[in-house]
C-alpha positions in Angstrom: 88.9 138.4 118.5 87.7 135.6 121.2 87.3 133.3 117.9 90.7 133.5 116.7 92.0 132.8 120.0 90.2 129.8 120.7 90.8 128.4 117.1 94.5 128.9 117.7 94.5 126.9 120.8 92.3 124.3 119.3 95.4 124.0 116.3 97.7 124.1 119.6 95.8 121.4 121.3 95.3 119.2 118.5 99.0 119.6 116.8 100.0 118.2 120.8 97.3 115.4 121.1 98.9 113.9 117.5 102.0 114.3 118.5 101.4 112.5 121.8 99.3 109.6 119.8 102.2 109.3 117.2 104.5 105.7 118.4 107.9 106.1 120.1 110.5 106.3 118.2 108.1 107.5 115.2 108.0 111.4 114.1 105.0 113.1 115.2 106.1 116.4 112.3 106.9 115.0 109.0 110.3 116.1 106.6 107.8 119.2 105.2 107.0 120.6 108.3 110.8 120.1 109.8 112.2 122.0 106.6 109.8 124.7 107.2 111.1 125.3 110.7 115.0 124.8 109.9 114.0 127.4 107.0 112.9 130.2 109.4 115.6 129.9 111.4 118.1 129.8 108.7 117.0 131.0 105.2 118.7 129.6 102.7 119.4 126.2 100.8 119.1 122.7 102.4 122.2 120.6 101.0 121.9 117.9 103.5 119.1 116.4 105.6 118.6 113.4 107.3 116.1 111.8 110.2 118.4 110.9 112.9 118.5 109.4 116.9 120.6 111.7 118.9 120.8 113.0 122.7 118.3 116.1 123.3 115.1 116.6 122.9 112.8 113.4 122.2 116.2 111.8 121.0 114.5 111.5 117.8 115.5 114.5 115.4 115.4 116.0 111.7 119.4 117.7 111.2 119.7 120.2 108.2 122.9 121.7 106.7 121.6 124.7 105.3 124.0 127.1 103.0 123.3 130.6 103.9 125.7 133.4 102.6 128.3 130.9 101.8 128.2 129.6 105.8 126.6 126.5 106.1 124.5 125.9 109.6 123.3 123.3 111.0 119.7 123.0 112.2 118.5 120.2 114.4 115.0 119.9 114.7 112.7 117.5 117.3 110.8 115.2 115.1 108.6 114.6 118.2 107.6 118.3 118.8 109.1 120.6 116.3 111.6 122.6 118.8 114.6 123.7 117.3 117.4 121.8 119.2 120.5 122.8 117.3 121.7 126.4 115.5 125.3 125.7 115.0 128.0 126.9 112.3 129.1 123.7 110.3 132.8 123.8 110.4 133.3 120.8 108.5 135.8 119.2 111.4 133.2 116.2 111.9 
């Protein structure tokens, strides 16, 4: 059991030294790994996505309309650390 736990903090320690060695204003996650995250917290179908600079977070973000149920949400994620910054209801008034 001590192995597993000390691999998973090596994973956690290693995910956070690239993202601290990846350039300002670069994404430390890539478009894959952002989906993945908007996915579980939303399941459903991307139909927009985009890489975007916006307040919050690292002011560097990945923002995902995803059509769930016939509701489309939108998911902002940190492109810096992976966080989910946004779980909103897309009401189209934009």
């Amino acid at each position: 059991m001590r192995h597993i736990v000390l691999s998973a903090a090596s994973l956690v320690l290693c995910g956070s030294a690239f993202a601290a060695a990846s350039p300002p204003g670069h994404p430390a996650i890539d478009l894959a790994a952002a989906r993945t995250i908007a996915l579980h917290v939303v399941p459903g179908k991307i139909v927009k996505e985009e890489l975007e600079k916006e307040r919050g977070g690292s002011g560097l973000r990945y923002s995902f309309d995803i059509r769930a149920e016939g509701v489309v949400h939108e998911i902002g994620v940190d492109a810096r650390d992976g966080k989910v910054l946004e779980n909103s209801i897309d009401d189209g008034k934009d």
